[in-house]
Backbone as CSV, one residue per row, in Angstrom:
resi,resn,N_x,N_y,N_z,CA_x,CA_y,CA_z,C_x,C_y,C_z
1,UNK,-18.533,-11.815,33.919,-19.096,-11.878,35.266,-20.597,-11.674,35.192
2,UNK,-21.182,-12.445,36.166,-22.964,-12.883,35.790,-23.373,-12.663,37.339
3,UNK,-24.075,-11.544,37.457,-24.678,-11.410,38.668,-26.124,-12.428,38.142
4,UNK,-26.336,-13.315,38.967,-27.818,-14.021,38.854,-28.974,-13.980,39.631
5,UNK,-28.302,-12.934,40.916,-29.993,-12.498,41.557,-29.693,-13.155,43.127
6,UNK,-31.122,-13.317,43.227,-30.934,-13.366,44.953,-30.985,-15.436,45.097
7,UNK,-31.291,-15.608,44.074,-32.006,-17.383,43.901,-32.794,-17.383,42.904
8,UNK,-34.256,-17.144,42.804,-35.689,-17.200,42.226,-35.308,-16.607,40.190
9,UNK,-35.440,-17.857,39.830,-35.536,-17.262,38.495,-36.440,-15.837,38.023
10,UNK,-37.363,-15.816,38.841,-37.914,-14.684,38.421,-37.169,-12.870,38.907
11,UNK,-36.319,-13.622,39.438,-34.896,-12.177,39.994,-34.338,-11.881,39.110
12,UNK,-33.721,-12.954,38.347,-32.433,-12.725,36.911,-33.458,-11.886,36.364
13,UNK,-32.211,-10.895,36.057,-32.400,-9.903,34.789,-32.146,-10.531,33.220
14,UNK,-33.077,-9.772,32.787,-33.011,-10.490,31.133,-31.407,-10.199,30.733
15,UNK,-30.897,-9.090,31.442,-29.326,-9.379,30.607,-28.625,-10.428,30.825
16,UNK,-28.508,-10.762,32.411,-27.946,-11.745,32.789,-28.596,-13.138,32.422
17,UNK,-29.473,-13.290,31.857,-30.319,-14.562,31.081,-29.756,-14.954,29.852
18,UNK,-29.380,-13.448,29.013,-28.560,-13.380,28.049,-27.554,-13.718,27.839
19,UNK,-26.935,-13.418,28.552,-25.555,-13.713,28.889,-25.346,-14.558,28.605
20,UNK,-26.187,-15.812,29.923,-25.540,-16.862,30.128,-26.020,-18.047,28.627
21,UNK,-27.000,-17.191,28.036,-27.092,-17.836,26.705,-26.386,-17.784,25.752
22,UNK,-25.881,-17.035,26.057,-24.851,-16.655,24.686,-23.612,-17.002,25.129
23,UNK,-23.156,-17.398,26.147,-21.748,-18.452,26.680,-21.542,-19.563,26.049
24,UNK,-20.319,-20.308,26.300,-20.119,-21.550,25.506,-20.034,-22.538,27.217
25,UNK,-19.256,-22.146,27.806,-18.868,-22.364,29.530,-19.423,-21.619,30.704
26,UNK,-19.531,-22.701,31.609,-20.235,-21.960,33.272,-19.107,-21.835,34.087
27,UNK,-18.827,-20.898,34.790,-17.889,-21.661,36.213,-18.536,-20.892,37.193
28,UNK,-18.580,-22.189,38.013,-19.482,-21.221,39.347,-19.227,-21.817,40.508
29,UNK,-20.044,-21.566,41.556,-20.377,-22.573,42.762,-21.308,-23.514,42.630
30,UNK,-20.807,-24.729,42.929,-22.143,-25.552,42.770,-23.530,-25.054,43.116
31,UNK,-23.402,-24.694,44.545,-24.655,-23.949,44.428,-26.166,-23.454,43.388
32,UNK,-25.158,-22.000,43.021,-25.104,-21.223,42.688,-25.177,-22.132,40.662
33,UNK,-24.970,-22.840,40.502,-25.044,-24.024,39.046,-26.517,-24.439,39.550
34,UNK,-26.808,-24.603,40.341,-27.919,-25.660,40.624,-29.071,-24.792,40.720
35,UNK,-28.827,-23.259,40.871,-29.845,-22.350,40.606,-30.429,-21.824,39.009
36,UNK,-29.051,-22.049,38.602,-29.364,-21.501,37.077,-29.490,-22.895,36.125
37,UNK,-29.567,-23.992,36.585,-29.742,-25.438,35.824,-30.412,-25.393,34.675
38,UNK,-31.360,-24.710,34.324,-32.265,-24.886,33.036,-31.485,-23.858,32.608
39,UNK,-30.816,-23.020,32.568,-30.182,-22.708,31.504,-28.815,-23.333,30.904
40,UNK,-28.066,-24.313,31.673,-27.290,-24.205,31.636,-27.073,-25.291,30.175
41,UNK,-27.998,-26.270,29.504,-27.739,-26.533,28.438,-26.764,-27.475,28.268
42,UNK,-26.434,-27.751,26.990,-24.994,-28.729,26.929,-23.771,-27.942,26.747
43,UNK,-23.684,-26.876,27.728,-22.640,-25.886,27.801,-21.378,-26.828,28.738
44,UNK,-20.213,-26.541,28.855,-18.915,-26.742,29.629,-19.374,-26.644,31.150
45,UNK,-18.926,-26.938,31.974,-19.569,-26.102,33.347,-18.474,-26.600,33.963
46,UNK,-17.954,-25.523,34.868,-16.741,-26.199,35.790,-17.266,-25.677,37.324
47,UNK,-17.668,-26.418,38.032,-18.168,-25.677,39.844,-17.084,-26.400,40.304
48,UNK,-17.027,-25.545,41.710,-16.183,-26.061,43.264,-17.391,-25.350,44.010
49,UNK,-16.805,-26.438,45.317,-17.163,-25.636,46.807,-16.751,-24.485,47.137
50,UNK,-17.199,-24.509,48.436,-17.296,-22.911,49.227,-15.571,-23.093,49.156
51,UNK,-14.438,-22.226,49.333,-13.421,-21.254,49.944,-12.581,-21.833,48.157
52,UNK,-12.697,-22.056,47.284,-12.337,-22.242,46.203,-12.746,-20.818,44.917
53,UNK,-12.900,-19.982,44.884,-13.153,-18.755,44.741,-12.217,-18.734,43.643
54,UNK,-11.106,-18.676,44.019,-9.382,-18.545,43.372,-9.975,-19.098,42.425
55,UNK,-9.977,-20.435,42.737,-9.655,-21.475,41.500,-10.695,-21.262,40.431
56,UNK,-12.187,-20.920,40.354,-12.725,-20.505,39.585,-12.343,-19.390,38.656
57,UNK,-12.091,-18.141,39.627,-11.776,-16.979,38.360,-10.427,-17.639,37.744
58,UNK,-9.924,-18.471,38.240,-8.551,-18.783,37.199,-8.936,-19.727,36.158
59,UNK,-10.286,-20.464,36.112,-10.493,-21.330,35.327,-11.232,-20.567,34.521
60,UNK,-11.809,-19.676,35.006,-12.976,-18.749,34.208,-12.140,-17.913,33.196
61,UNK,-10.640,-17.382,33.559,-10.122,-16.445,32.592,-9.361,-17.361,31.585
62,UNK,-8.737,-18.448,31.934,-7.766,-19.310,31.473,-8.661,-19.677,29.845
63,UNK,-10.031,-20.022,30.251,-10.929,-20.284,28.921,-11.189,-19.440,28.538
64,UNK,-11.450,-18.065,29.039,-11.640,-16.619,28.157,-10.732,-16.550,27.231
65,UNK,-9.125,-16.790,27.700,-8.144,-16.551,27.257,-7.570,-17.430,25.972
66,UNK,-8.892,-18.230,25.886,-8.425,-19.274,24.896,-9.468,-18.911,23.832
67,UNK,-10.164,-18.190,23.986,-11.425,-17.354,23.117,-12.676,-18.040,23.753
68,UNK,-13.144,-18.776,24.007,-14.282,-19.422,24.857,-14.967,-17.970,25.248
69,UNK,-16.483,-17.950,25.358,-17.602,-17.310,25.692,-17.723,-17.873,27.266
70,UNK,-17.065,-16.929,28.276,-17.827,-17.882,29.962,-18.403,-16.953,30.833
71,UNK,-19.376,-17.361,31.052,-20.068,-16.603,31.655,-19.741,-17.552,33.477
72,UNK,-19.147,-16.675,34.453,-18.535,-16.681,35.802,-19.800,-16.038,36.834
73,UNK,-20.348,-17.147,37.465,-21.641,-16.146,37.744,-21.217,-16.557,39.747
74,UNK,-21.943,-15.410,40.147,-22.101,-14.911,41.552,-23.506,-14.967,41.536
75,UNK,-24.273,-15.197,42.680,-25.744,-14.553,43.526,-25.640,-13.563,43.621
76,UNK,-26.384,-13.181,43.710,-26.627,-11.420,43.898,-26.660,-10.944,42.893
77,UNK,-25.382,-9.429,43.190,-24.798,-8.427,42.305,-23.187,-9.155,42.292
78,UNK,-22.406,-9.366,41.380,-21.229,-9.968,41.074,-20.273,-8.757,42.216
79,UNK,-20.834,-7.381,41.594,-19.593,-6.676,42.652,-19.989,-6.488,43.716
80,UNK,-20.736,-7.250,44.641,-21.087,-6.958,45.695,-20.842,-8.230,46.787
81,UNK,-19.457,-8.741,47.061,-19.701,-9.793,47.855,-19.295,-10.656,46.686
82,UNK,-19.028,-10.623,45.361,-18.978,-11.409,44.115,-17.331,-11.769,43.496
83,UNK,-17.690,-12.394,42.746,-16.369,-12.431,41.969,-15.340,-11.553,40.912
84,UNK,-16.734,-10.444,41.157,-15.829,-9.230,40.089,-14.486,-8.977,39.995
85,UNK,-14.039,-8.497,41.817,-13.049,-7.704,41.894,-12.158,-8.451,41.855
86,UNK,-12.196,-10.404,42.486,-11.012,-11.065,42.530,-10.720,-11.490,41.013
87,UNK,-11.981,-11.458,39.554,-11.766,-12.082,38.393,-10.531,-10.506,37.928
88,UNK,-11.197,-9.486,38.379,-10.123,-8.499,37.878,-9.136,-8.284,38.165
89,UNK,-8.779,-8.478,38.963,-7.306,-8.800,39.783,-6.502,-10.044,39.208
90,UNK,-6.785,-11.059,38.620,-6.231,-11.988,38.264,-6.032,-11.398,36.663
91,UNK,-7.185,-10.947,36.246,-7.209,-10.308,34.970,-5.712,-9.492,35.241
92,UNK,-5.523,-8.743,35.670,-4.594,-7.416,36.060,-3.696,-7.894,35.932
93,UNK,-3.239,-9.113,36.728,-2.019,-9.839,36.695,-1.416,-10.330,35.725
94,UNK,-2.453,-10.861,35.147,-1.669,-12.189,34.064,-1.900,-10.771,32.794
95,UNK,-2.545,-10.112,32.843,-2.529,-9.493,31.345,-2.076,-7.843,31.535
96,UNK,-1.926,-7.368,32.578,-1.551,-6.226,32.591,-2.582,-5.388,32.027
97,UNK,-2.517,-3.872,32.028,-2.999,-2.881,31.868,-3.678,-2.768,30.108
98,UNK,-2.971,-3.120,29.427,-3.148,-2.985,28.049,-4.160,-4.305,27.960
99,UNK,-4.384,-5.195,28.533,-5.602,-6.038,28.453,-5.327,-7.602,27.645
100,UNK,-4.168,-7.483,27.427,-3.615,-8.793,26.395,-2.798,-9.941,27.567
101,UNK,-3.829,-10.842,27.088,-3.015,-12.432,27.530,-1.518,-12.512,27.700
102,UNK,-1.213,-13.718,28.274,0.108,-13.854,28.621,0.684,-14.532,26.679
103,UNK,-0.029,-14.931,26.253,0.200,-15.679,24.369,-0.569,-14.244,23.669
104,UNK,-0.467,-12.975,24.441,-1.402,-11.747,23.407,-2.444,-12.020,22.760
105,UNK,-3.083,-12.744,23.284,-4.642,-12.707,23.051,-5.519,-12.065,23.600
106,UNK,-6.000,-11.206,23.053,-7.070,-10.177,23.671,-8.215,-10.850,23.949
107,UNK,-8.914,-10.349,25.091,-10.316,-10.478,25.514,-11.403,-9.906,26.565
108,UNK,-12.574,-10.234,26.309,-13.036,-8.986,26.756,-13.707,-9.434,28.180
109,UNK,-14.034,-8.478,29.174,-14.242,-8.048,30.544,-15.703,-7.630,30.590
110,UNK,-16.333,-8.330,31.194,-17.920,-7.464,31.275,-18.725,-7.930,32.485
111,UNK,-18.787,-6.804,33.338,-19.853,-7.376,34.621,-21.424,-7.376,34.067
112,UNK,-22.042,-8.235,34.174,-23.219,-8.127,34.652,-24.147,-7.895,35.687
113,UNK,-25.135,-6.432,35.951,-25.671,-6.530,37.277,-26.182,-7.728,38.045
114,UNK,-26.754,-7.705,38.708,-28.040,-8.716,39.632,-28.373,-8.109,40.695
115,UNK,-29.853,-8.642,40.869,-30.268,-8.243,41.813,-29.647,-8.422,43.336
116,UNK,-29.134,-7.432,43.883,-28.027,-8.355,45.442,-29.370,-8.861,46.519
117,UNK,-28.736,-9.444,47.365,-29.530,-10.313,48.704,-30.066,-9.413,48.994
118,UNK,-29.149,-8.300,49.313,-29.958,-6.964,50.365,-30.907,-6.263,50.241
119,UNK,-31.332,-6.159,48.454,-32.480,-5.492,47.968,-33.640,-6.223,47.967
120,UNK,-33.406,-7.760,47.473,-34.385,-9.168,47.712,-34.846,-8.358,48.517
121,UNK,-33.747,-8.755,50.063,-34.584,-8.932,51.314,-35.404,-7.961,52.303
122,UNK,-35.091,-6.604,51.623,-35.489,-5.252,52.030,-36.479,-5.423,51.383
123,UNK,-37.123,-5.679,50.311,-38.192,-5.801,49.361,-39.292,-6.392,50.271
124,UNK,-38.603,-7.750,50.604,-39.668,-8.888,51.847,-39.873,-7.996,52.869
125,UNK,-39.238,-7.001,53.589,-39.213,-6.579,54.537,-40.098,-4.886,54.298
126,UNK,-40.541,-4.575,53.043,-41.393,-3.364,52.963,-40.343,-2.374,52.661
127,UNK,-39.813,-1.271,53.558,-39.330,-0.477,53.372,-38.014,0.201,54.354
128,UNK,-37.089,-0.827,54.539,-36.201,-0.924,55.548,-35.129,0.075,54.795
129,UNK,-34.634,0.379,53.776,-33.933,1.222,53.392,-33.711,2.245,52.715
130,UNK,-35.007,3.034,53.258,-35.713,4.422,52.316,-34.597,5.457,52.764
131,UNK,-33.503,5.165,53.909,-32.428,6.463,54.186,-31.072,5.365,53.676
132,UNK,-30.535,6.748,54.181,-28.618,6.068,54.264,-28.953,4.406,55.306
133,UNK,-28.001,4.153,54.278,-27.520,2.643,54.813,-26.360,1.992,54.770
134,UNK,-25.463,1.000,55.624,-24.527,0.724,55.478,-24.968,-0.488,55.228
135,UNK,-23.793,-1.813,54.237,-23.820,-2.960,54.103,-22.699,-3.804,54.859
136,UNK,-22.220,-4.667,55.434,-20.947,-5.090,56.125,-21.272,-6.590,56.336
137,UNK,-20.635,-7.536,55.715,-20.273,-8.744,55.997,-19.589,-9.008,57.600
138,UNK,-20.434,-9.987,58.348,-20.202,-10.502,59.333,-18.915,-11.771,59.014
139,UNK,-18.282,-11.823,57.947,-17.309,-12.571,57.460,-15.860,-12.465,57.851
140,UNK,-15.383,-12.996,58.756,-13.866,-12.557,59.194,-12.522,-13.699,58.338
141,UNK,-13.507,-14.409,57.119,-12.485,-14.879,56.454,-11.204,-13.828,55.810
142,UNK,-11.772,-12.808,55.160,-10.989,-12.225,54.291,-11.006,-10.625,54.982
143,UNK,-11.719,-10.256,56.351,-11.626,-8.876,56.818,-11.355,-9.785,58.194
144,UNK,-10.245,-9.096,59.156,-10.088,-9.232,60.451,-11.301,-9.052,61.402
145,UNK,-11.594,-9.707,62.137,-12.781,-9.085,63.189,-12.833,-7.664,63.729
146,UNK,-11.625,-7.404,64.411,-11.165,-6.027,65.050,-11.730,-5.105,63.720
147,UNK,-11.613,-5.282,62.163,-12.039,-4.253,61.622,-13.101,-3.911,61.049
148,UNK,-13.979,-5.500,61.150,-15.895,-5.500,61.502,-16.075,-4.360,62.564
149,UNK,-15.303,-5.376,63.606,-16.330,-4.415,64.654,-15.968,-3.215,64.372
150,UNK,-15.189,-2.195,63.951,-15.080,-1.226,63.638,-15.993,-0.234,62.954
151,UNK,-15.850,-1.209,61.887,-17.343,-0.609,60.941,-18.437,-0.846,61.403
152,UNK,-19.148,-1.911,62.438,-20.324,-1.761,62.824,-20.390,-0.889,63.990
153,UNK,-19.290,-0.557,64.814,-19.511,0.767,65.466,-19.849,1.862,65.240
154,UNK,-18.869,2.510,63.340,-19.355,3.662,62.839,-20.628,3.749,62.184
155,UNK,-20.971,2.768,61.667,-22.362,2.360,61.481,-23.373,3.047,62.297
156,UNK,-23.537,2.222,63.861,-24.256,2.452,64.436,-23.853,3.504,64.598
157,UNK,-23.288,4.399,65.352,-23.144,5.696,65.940,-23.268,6.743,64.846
158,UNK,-23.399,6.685,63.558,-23.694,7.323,62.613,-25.520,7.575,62.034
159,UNK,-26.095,6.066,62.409,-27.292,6.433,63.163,-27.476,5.841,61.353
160,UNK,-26.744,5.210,60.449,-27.493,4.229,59.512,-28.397,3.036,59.741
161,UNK,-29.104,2.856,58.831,-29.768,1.361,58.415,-28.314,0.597,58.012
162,UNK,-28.820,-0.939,58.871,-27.618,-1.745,58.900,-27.700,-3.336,58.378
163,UNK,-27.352,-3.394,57.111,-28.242,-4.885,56.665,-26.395,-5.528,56.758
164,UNK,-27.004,-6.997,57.539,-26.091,-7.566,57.928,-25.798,-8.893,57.219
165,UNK,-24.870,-8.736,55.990,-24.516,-10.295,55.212,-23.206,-11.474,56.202
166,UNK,-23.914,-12.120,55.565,-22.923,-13.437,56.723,-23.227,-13.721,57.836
167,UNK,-24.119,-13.463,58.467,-24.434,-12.968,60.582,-23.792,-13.963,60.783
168,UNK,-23.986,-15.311,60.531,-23.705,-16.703,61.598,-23.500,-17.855,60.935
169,UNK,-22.192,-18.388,61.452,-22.344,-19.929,60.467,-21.585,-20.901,61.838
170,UNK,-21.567,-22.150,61.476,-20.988,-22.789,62.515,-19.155,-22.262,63.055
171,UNK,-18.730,-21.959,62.492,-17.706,-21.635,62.261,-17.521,-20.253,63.315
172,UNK,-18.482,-19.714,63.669,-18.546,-17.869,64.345,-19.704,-17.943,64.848
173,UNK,-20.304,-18.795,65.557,-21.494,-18.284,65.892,-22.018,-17.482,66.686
174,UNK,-20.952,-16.988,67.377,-21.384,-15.777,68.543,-21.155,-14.229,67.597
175,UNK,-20.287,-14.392,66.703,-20.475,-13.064,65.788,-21.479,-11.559,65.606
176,UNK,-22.995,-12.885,65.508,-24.012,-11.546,65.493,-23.966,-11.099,66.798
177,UNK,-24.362,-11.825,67.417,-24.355,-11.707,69.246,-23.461,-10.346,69.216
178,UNK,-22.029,-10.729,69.146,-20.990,-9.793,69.379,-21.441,-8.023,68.718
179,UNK,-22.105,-8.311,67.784,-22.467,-7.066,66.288,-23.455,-6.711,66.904
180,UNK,-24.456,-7.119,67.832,-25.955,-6.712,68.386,-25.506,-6.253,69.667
181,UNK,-24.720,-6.348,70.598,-24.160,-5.791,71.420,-23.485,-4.680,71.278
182,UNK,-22.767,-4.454,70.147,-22.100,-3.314,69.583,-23.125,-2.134,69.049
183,UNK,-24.131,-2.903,68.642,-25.170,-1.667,67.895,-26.182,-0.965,69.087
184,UNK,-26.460,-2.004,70.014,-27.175,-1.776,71.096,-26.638,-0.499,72.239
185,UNK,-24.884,-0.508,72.070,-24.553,0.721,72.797,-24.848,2.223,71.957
186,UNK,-25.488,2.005,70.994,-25.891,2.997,69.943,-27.584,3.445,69.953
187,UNK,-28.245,1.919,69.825,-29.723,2.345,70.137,-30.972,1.395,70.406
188,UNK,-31.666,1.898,71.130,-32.323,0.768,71.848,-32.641,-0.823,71.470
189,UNK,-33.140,-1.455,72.489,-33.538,-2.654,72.177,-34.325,-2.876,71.566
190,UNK,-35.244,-1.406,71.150,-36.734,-1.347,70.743,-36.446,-1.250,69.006
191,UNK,-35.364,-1.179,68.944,-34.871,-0.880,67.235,-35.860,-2.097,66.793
192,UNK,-36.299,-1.452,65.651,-37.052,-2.767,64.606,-35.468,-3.527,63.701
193,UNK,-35.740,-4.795,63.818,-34.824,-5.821,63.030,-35.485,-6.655,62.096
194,UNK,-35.122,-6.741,60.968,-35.937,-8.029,60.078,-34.865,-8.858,59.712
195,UNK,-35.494,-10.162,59.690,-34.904,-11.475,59.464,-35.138,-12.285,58.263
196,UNK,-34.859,-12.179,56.991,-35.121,-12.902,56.215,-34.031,-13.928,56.087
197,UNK,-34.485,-15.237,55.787,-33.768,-16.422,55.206,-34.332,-17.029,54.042
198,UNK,-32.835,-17.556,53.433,-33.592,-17.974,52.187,-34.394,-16.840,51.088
199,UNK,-33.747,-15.833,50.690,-34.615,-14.722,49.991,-34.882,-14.863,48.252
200,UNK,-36.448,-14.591,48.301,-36.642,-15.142,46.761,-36.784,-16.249,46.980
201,UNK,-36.033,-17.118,47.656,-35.908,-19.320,47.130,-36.907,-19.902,48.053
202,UNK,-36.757,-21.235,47.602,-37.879,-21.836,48.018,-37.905,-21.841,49.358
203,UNK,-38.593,-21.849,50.185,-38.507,-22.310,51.975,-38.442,-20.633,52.596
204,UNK,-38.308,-19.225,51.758,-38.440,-17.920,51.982,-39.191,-17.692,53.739
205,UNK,-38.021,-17.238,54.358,-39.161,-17.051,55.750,-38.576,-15.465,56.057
206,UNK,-39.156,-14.797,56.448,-39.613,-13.854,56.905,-39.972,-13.230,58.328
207,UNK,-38.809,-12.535,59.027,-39.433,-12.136,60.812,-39.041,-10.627,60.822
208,UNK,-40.252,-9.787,61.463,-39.780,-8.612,62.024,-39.409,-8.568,63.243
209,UNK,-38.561,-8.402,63.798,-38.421,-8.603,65.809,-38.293,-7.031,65.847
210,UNK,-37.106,-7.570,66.943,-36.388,-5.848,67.466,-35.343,-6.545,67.746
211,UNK,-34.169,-5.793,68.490,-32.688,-6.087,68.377,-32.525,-6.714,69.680
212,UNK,-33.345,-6.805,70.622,-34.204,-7.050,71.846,-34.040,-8.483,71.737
213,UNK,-35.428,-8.806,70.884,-36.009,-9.907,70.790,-35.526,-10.532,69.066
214,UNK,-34.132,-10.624,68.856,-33.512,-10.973,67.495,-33.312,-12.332,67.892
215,UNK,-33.568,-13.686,67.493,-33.707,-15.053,67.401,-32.352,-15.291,67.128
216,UNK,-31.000,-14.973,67.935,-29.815,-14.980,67.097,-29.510,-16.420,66.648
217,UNK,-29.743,-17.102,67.461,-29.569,-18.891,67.185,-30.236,-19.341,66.096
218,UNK,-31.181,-18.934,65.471,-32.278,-19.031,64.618,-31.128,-18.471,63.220
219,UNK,-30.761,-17.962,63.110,-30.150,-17.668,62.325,-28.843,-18.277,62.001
220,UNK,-28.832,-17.897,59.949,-27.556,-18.399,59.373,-26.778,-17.714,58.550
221,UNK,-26.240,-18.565,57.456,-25.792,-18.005,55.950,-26.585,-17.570,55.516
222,UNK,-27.617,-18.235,54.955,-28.577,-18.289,54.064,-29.407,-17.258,54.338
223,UNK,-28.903,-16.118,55.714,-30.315,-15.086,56.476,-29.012,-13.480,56.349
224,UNK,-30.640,-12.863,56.109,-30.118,-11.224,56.218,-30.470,-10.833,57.174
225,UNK,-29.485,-9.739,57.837,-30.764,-9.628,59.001,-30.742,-8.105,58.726
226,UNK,-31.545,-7.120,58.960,-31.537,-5.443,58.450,-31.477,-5.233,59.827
227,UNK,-30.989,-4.095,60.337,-31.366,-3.295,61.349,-31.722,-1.591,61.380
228,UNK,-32.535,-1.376,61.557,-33.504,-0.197,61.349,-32.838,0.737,62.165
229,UNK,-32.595,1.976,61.899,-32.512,3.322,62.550,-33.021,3.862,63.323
230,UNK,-33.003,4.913,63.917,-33.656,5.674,64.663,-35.051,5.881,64.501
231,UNK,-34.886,6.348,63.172,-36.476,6.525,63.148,-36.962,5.412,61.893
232,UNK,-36.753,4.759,62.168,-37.443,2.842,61.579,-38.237,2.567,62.454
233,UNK,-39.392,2.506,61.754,-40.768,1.762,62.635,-40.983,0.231,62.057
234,UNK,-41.591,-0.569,62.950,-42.748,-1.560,62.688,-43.931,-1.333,62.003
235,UNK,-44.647,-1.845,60.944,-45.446,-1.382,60.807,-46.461,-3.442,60.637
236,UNK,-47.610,-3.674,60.972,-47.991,-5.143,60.399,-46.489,-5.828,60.406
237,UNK,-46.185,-6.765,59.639,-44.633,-7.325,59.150,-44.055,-6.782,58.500
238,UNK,-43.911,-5.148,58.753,-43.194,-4.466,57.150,-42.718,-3.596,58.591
239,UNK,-41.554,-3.238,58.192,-39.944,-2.382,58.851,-40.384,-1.137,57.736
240,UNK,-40.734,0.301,58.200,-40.551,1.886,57.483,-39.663,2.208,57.729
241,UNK,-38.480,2.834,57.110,-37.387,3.697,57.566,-37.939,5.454,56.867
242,UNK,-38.603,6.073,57.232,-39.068,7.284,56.924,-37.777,8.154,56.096
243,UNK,-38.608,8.624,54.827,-37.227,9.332,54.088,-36.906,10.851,54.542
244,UNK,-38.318,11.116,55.318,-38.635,12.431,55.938,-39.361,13.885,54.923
245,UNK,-40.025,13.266,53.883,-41.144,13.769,53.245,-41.728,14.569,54.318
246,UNK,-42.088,16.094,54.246,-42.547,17.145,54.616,-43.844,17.488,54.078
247,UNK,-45.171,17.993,55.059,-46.183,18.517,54.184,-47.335,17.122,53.915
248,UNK,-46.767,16.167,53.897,-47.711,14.932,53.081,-48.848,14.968,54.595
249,UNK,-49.848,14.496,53.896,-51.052,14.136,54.757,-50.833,12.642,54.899
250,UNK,-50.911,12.022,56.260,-50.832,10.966,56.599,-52.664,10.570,56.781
């Protein structure tokens, strides 16, 4: 497993560079192939589209399992939103606890970090997550809605920084809407919000609003949106979430 960053070659970590050099096979998302292209060499490469997930980690272990070097890569951080937990779960299955193939062939398991979206985009955004923070996919493919909104209730009323993966796709587009209404019975309109799309990659845009004035239509997949705490300021285009340093001279 190959965390590869947020997009921007200059994100990958030299391990995960490694990695994917020292593989014989890719399996990925097309996407997500089309980011790492110069490395990818006269290596094997097997991509699918979006909701095909399955079928990768099964192609990804099936060639492990045959001794093949594959490096299975995710954006981001692999365990974050990634393919870690579903490649281990299939792992679990077909080989059980003791770690041996269904023909007892052993092989080996290794995540690689990456940089996730949320750190990219907090980065663009200055200093949006200097306290506690929660992360929560606006995604009701694989979590029920009823148990989003759940977590973005305890969220807010817990009085975290709230970086929001998935906000809006054609498919849900009233979603954030629904999640900004929910946070709003928690704290003002005046909350600072940042909007990055596209983080690290080419076309990178960048908005500080408030939860007020959040561009929800403006937004997609491809966008994070943070939402700032209580005591999260504006500052120029940079979001402070104060860690609460005592004594310092301002």
């Amino acid at each position: 497993m190959v965390g590869i960053g947020p997009g921007s070659p200059l994100d990958m970590t030299f391990r995960a560079k490694a990695a994917i050099e020292a593989s014989d096979a890719i399996v990925g998302y097309t996407t997500y192939i089309r980011l790492i292209e110069p490395l990818v060499g006269g290596r094997e490469v097997i991509s699918t589209g979006m909701k095909a997930e399955a079928d990768r980690c099964l192609d990804a272990v099936r060639l492990a399992s045959l001794g093949r070097k594959v490096a299975l890569i995710s954006s981001g951080d692999a365990g974050i939103y990634g393919m870690a937990g579903l490649a281990l779960e299939i792992i679990e299955g077909q080989c059980g606890n003791e770690g041996q193939g269904p023909k007892g062939i052993p092989f080996d398991f290794e995540v690689v970090p990456g940089v996730p979206a949320v750190c990219s985009s907090a980065a663009a955004l200055g200093a949006p997550l200097m306290h506690d923070f929660a992360v929560i996919s606006l995604s009701d493919l694989l979590t029920p809605w009823e148990l989003i909104e759940k977590r973005i209730g305890a969220a807010a009323s817990a009085d975290f920084v709230i970086a929001l993966y998935n906000p809006r796709s054609k498919g849900r587009p009233d979603y954030l809407e629904k999640a900004r209404g929910i946070i709003m019975a928690h704290r003002p309109g005046s909350t600072p919000v940042g909007v990055v799309r596209d983080s690290t990659r080419e076309g990178e845009t960048v908005l500080v609003t408030t939860l007020t004035e959040l561009p929800v239509d403006e937004v997609d997949m491809t966008t994070m949106v943070i939402v700032g705490n209580s005591m999260s300021r504006a500052f120029l285009n940079y979001i402070i979430t104060p860690r609460g340093y005592k004594g310092v001279r301002f």
